[in-house]
C-alpha positions as CSV (number, residue, x, y, z in Angstrom):
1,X,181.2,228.7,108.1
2,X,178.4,227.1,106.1
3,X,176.1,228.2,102.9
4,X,173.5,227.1,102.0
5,X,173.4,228.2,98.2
6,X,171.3,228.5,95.4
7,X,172.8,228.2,92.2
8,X,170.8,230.1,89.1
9,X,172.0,229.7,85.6
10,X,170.9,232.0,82.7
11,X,169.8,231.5,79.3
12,X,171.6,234.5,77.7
13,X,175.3,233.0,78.1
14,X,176.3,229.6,78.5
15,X,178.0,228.9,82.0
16,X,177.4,232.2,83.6
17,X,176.0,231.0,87.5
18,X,174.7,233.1,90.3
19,X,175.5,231.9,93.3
20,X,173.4,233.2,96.4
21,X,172.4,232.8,99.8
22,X,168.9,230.7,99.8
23,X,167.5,232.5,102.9
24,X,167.6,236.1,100.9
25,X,168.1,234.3,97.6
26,X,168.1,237.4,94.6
27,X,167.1,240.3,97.3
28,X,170.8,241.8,97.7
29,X,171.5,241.4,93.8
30,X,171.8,244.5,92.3
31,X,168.9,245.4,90.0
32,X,171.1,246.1,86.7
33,X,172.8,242.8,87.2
34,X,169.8,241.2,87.2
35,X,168.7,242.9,83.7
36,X,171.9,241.7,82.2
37,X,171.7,238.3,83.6
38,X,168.2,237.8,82.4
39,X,165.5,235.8,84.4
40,X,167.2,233.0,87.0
41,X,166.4,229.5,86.3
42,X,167.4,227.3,88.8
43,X,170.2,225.0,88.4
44,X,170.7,223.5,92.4
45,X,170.9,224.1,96.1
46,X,174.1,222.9,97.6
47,X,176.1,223.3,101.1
48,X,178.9,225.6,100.6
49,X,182.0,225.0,103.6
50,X,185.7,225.6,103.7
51,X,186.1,221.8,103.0
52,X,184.3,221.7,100.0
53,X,185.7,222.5,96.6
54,X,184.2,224.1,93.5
55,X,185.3,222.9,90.0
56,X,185.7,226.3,88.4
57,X,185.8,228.5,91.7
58,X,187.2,229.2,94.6
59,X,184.9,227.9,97.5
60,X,186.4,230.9,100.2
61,X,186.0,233.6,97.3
62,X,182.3,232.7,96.6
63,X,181.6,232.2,100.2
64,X,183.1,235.8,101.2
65,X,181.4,237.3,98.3
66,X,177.9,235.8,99.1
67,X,178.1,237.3,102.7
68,X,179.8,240.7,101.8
69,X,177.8,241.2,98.5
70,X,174.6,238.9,98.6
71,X,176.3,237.2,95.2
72,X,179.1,235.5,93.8
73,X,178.3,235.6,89.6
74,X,180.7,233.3,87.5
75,X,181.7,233.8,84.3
76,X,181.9,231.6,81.8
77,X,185.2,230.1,80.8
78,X,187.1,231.3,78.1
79,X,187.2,229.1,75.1
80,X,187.2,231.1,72.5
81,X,190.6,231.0,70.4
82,X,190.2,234.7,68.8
83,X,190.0,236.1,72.5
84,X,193.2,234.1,73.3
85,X,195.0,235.6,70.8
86,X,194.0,239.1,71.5
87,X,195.5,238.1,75.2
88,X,198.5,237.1,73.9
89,X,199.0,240.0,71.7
90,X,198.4,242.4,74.5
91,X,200.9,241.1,76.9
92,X,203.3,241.7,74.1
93,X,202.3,245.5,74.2
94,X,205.2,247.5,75.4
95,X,203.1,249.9,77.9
């Protein structure tokens, strides 16, 4: 199976992408995803294929999501030192 994907990046949060399919690009995004996202900007077109590999994604995931949901949306990576902390703290909660 091939893609071919349009990539849109957002302004409200750094490294949060929407992936989509460029024939129906946004149409099958759901509307209150698209309020939180905020307005797409373009960031590329690419082919999408098995043999391909994402950096930060994977490729079968984001193709499977396009065609079930009309999206894949990636989040941005977790950097942030006080949210690692609160990780590690819960997985030492007994329940």
């Amino acid at each position: 199976m091939k893609i071919i994907c349009t990539v849109y990046k957002t302004r409200k949060k750094e490294g949060m992408y929407l992936y989509v399919d460029k024939k129906e690009d946004i149409s099958r995004v759901p509307e209150a995803l698209l309020e939180q996202f905020g307005k797409p900007e373009l960031a590329m077109t690419m082919l999408l294929s098995e043999q391909r590999t994402l950096q930060r994604a994977d490729i079968s995931k984001v193709m499977q999501n396009i065609v079930d949901k009309g999206y894949y949306l990636q989040m941005p990576e977790l950097n942030d030192d006080y949210m690692s902390k609160v990780h590690q703290n819960n997985n030492k909660m007994p329940f």
